[in-house]
C-alpha positions in Angstrom: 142.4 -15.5 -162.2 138.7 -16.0 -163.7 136.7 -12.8 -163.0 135.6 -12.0 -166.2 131.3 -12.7 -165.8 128.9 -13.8 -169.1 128.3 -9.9 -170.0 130.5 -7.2 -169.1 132.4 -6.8 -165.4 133.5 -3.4 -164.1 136.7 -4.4 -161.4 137.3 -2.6 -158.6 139.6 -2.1 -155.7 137.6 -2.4 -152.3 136.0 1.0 -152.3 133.5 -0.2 -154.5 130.2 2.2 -154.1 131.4 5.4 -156.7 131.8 2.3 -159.3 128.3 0.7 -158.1 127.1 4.2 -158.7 128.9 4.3 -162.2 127.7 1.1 -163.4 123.8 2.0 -162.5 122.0 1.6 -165.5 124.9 -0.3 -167.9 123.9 -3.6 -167.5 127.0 -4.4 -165.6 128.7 -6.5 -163.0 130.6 -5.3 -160.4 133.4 -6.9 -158.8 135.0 -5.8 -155.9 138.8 -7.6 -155.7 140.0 -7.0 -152.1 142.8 -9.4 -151.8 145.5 -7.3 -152.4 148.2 -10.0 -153.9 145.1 -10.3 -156.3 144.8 -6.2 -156.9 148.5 -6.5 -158.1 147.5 -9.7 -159.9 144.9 -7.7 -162.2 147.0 -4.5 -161.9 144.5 -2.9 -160.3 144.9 0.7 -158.6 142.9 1.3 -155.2 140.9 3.8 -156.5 140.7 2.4 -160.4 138.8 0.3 -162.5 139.4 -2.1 -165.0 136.1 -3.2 -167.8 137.3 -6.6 -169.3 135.4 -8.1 -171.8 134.1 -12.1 -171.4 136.8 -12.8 -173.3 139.1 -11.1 -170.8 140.7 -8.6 -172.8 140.6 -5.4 -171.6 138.6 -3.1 -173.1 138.6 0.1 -170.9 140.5 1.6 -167.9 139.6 4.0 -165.3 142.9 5.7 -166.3 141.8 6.2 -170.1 140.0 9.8 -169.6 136.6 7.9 -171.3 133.8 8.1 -169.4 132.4 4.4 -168.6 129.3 4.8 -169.8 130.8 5.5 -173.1 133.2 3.2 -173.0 130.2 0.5 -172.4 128.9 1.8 -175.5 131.7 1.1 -177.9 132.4 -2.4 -176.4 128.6 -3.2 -177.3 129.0 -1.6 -181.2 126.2 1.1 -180.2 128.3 3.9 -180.5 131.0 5.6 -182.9 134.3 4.9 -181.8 136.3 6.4 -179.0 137.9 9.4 -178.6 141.7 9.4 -178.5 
């Protein structure tokens, strides 16, 4: 499955507005996935989020305890690295 975008894509189950709300201001795409063979496809919890790179390796989870914004920052080398 090909959702990876040209910058940076923020997946999310089908309640998609906290993550539009997130994502304000990033420079990010948001992708809502509400099949849900394909939510299981991109192990993706109802309530979670996924931030693959174009590459599609993925470079932050909802589930990490990192804020996205930082998370966003370390992906694009403008900040020190991330907290354990």
């Amino acid at each position: 499955m090909d959702l990876a975008g040209p910058g940076l894509t923020v997946l999310t189950g089908a309640d998609v507005l906290p993550w539009n709300e997130k994502a304000r201001g990033l420079d990010l795409i948001v992708v809502a996935v509400t099949d849900p063979d394909r939510l299981v496809d991109v192990e993706l919890p109802a309530d979670g989020a996924p931030l693959p790179r174009p590459d599609a390796i993925v470079a932050w989870h909802s589930g990490s305890g990192v804020p996205l914004e930082e998370a966003v920052a370390h992906v694009l080398d403008k900040a020190p690295a991330l907290r354990a």
